[in-house]
MARTOR-288676 format. One record per residue (C-alpha): x, y, z; residue number from 1. Coordinates in Angstrom, 1 decimal, decimal comma. Layout:
// residues N
site east->X; north->Y; up->Z; mise->NUM .
...
***
This chain:
// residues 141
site east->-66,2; north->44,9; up->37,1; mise->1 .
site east->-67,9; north->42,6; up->39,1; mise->2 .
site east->-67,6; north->38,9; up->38,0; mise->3 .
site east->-70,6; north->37,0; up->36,9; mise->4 .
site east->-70,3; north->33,7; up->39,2; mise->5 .
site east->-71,8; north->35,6; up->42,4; mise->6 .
site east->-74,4; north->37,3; up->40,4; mise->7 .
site east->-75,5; north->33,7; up->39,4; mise->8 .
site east->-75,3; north->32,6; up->42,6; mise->9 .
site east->-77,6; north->34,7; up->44,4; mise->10 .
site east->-79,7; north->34,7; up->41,6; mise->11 .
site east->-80,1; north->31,2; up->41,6; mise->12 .
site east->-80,5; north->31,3; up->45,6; mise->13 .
site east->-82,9; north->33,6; up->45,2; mise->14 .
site east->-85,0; north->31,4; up->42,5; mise->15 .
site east->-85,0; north->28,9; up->45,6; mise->16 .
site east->-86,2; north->31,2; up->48,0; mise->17 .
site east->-88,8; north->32,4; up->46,0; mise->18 .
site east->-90,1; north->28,9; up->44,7; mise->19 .
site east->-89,8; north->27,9; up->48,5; mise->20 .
site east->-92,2; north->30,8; up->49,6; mise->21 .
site east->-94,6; north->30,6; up->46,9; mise->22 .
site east->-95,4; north->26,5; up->47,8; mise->23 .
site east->-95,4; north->27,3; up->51,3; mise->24 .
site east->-97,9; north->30,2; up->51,2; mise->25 .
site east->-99,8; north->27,9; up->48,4; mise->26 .
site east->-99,5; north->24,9; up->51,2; mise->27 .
site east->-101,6; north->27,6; up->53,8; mise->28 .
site east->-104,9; north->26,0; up->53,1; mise->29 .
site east->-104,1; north->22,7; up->53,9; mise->30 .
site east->-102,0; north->23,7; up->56,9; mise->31 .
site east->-105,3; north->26,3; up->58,2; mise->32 .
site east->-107,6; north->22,5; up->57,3; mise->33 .
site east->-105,4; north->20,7; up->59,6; mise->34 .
site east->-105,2; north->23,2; up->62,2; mise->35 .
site east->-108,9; north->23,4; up->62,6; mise->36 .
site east->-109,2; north->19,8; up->62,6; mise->37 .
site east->-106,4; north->19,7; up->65,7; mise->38 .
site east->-107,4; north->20,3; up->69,4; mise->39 .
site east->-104,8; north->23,2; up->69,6; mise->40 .
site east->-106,0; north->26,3; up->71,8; mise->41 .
site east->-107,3; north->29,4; up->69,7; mise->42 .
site east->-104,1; north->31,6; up->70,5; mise->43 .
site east->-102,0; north->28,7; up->69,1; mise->44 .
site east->-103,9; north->27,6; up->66,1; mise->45 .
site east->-104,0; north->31,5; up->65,0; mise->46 .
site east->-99,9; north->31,3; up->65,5; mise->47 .
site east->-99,8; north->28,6; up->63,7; mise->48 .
site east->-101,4; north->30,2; up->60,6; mise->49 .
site east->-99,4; north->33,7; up->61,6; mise->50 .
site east->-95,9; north->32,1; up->61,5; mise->51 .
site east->-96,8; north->29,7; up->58,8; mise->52 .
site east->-97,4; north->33,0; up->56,2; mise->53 .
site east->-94,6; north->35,0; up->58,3; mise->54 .
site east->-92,4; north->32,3; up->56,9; mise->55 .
site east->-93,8; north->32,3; up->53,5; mise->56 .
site east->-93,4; north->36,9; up->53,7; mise->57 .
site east->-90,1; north->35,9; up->54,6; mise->58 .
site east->-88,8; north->33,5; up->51,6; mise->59 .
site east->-90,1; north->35,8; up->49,4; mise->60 .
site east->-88,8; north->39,2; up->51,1; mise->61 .
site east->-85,5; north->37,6; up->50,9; mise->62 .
site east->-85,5; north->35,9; up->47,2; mise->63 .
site east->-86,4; north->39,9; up->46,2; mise->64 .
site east->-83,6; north->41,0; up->47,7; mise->65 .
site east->-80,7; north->38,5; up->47,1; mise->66 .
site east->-82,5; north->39,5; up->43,4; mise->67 .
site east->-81,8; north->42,8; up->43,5; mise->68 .
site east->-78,1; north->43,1; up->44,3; mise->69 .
site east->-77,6; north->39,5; up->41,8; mise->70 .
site east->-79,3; north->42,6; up->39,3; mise->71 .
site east->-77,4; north->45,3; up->41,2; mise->72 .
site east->-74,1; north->44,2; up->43,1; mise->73 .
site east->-72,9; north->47,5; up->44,2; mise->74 .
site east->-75,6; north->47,7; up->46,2; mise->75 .
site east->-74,4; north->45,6; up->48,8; mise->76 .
site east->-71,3; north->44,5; up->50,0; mise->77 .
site east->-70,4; north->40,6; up->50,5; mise->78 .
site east->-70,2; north->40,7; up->54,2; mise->79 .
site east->-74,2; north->41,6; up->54,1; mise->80 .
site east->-74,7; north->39,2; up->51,7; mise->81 .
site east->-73,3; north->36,9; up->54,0; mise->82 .
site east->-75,8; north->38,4; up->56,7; mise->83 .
site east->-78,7; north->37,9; up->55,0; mise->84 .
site east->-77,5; north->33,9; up->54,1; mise->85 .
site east->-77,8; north->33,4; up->58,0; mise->86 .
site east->-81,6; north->33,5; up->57,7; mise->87 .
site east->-82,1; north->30,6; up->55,2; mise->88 .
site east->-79,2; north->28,7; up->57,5; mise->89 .
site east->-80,8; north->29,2; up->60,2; mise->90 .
site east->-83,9; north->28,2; up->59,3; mise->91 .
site east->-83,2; north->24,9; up->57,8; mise->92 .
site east->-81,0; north->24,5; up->61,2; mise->93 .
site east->-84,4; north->24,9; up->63,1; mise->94 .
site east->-86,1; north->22,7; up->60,3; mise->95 .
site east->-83,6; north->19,6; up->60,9; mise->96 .
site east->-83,5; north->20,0; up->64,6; mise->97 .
site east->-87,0; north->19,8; up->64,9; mise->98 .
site east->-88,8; north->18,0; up->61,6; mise->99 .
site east->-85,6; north->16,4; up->60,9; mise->100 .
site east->-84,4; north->15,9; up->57,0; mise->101 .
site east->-86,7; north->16,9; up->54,4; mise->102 .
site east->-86,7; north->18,6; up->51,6; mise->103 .
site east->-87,8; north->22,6; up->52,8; mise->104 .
site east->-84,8; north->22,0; up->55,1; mise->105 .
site east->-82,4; north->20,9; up->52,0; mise->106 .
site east->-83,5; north->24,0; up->49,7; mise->107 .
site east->-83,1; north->26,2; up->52,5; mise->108 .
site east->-79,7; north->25,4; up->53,3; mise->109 .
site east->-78,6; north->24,9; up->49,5; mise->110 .
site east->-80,1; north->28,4; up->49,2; mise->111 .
site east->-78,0; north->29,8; up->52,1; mise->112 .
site east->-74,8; north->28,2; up->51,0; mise->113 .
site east->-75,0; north->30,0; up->47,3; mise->114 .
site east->-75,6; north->33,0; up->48,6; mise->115 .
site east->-72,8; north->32,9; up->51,2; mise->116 .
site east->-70,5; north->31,6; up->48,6; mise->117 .
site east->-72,2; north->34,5; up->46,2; mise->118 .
site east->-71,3; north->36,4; up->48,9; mise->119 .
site east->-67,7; north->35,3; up->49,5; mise->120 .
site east->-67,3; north->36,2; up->46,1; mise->121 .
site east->-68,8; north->39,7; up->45,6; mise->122 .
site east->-65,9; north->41,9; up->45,1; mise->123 .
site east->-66,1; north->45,4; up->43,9; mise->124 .
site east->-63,8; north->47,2; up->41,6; mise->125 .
site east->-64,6; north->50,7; up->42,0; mise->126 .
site east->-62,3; north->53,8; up->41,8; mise->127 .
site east->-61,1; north->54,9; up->45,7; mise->128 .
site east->-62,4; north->51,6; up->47,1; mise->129 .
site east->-60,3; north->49,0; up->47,6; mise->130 .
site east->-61,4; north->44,8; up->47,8; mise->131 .
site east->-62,0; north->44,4; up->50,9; mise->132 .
site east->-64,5; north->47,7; up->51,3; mise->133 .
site east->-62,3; north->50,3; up->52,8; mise->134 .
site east->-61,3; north->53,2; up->51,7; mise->135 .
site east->-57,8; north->52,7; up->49,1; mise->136 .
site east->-57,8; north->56,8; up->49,2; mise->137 .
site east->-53,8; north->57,9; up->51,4; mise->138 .
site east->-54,3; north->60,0; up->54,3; mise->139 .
site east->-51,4; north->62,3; up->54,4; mise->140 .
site east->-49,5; north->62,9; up->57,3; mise->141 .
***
């Protein structure tokens, strides 16, 4: 049985995730405005806009999937689930380093550090399969 404190917790970083990529794809426009009115060259004004809705695909890829095993734990195990929390961390990393503090950066690090700790958490009980992952089955000699 698989307690309910990680599900909420990835659910919840997932709700993040999700509201983070739906205002950054809905922010496009203004970003695209802003680009045109810049002096940037073509090829970097276009990867601009590229990695502006990569990022957006992204949040959104992610809040789907941290969804589905919150809905669906055995799915994957907590050492993925700690994977997958690298790519919020890191991005808020990047964000501080080079915007500094604001709030993107803040939900994207909240949102990595519930699903880590989601993560932490997940434990399986499942017949054969002991709680760390590995086989619990006795290999005789």
């Amino acid at each position: 049985m698989i307690n309910s404190l990680p599900r909420l917790l990835l659910a919840t970083s997932g709700v993040l995730l999700f509201f983070g990529g739906v205002v950054h794809a809905v922010a496009f426009k203004k970003a695209v405005s802003t680009v045109g009115n810049s002096n940037l060259d073509a090829f970097y004004a276009n990867a601009l806009k590229g990695l502006w809705l990569i990022d957006s695909a992204t949040l959104v890829t992610l809040a789907i999937v941290l969804g589905l095993i919150a809905a669906r734990p055995a799915i994957a195990s907590g050492a993925v689930v700690a994977v997958l929390a690298l790519i919020p961390a890191a991005t808020a990393g990047l964000l501080y380093y080079f915007i500094g503090a604001f709030m993107p950066a803040h939900l994207n690090l909240a949102a990595a550090a519930l699903a880590l700790c989601g993560g932490l958490l997940l434990v399986r009980a499942r017949p054969g399969v002991s709680a760390n992952g590995l086989s619990a089955a006795v290999i005789p000699d």
